[in-house]
C-alpha positions as CSV (number, residue, x, y, z in Angstrom):
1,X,89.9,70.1,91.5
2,X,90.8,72.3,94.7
3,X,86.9,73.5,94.5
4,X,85.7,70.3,95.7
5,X,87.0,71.4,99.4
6,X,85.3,74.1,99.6
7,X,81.5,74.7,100.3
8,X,79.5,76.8,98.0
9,X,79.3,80.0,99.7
10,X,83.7,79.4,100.4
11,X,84.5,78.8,96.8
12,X,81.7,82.0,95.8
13,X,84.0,84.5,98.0
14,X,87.3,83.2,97.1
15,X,86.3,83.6,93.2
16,X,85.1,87.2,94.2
17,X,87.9,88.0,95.9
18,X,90.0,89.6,93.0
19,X,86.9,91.8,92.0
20,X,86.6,93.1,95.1
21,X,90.3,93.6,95.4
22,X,89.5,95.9,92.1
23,X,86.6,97.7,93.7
24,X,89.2,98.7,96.7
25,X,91.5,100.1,94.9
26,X,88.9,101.8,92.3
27,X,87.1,103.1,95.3
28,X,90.2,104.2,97.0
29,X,90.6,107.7,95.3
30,X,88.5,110.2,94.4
31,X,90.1,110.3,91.0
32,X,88.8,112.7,88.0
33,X,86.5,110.4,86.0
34,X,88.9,109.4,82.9
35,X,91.6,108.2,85.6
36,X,89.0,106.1,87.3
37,X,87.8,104.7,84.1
38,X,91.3,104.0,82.4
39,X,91.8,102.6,85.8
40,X,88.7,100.1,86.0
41,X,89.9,99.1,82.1
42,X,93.6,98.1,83.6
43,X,92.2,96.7,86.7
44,X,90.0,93.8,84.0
45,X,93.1,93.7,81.8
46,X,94.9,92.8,85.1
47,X,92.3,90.3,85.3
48,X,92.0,89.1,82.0
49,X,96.4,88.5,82.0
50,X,95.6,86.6,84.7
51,X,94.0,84.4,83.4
52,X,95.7,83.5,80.7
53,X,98.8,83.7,82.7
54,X,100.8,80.2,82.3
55,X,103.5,80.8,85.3
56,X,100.6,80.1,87.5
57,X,101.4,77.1,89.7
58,X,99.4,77.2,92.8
59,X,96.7,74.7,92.8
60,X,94.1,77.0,94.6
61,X,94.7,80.1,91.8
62,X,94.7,77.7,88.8
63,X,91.4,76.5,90.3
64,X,89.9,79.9,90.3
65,X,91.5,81.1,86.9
66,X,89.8,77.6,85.3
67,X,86.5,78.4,87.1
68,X,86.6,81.9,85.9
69,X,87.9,80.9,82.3
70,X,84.6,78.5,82.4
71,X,82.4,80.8,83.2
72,X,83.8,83.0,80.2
73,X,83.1,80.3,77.9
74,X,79.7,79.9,78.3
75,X,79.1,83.9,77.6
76,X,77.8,84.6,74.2
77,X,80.5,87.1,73.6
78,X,84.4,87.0,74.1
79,X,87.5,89.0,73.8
80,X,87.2,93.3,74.1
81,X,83.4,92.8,74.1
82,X,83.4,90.8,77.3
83,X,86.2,92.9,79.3
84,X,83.4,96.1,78.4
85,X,80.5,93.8,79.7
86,X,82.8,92.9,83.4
87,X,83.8,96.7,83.1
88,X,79.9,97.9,82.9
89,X,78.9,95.4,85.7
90,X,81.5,96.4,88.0
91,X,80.4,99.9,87.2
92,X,77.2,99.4,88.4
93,X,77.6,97.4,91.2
94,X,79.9,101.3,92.3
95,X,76.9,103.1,91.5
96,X,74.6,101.0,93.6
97,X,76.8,101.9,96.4
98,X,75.4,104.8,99.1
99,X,79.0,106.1,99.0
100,X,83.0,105.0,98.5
101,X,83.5,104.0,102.0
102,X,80.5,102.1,101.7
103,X,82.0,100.1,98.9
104,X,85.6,100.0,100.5
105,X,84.5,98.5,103.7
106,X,82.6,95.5,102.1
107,X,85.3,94.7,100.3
108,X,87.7,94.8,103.3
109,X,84.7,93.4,104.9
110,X,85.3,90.3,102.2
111,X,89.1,89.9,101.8
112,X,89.0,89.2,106.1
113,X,86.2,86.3,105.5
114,X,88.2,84.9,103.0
115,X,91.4,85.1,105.0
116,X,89.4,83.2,107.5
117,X,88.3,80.4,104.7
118,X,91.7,79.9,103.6
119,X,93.2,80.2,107.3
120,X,91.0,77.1,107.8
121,X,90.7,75.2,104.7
122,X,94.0,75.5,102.8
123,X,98.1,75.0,103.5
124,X,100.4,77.9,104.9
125,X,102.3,78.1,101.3
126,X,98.6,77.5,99.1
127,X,97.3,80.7,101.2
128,X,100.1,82.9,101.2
129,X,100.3,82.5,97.7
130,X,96.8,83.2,96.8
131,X,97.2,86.3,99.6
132,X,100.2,87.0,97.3
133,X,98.5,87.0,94.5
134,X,95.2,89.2,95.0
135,X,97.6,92.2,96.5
136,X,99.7,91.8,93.2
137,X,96.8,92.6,91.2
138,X,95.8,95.3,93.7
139,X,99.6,96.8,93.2
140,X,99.4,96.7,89.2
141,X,96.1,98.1,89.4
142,X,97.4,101.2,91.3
143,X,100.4,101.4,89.9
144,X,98.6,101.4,86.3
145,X,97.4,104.9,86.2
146,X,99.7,107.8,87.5
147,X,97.9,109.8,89.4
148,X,100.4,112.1,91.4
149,X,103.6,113.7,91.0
150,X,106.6,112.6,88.9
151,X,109.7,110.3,89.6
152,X,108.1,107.6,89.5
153,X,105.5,108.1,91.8
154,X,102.4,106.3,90.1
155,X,100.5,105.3,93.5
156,X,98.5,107.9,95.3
157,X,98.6,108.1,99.0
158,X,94.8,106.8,98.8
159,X,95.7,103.9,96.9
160,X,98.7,102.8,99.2
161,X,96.6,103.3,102.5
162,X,94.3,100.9,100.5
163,X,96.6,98.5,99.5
164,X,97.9,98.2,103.3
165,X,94.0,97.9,104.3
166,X,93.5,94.8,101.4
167,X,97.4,93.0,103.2
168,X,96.0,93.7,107.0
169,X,92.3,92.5,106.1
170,X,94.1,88.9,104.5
171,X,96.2,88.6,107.4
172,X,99.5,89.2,105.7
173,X,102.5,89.0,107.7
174,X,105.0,91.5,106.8
């Protein structure tokens, strides 16, 4: 098990680094309220794919998935009943916030701490990967709910700049 290499507080913000990839993009537009929530309920199914997701291979994200899948087992409810219960938390952890750039910059804040972790803890490939992966969900999350014009154009300038804020704070290389 890869969490064995990391210390408490290491393996805490690497397992919270997908939900505060979510809160980013949630947080990125100022959205009328039924695209923000049909957002928030893609962003968990996002989530929730992932972690059934079998194609998985990287020994760092099947860590995390199995840690998350644990922790899922040991809730007293399951299935559409626990994606509302994530949904409701995330919810109010967005209303405890003073304001959106408030919530933006912590999780910016968080994706550069846990570049750091895996810059020091984890190989090239087993960190681009994970890198990889979090800005994946980020991108299906934005691309999930059209929000401006036609053609195809399902990101909004908002969520874009975000998405480029999420790949500078994990130290992507382009």
């Amino acid at each position: 098990m890869v969490q064995q290499y990391f210390s408490d507080a290491e393996w805490s913000a690497l397992t919270q680094a997908p939900l505060q990839t979510l809160s980013a993009i949630f947080l990125a537009d100022k959205v009328d309220p039924v695209s923000f929530l049909k957002e928030l309920q893609i962003g968990f199914q996002v989530l929730a794919a992932e972690q059934q997701n079998p194609a998985i291979s990287n020994d760092l994200i099947k860590s995390i998935v199995n840690a998350w899948n644990a922790a899922d087992t040991e809730e007293l409810i399951q299935g559409e009943e626990l994606l509302w219960k994530k949904q409701s938390q995330m919810l109010q952890y967005i209303q405890g916030l003073n304001n959106a750039a408030e919530g933006e910059q912590s999780a910016i804040a968080h994706l550069e701490q846990v570049a750091a972790i895996l810059e020091a803890k984890v190989t090239g490939l087993q960190s681009s990967e994970y890198k990889s992966w979090l800005l994946s969900i980020a991108q299906k999350t934005a691309e999930a709910v059209r929000e401006r014009g036609f053609f195809g154009m399902n990101i909004s300038d908002a969520e874009s700049s975000m998405i480029k804020k999420i790949s500078r704070a994990l130290n992507v290389k382009s």
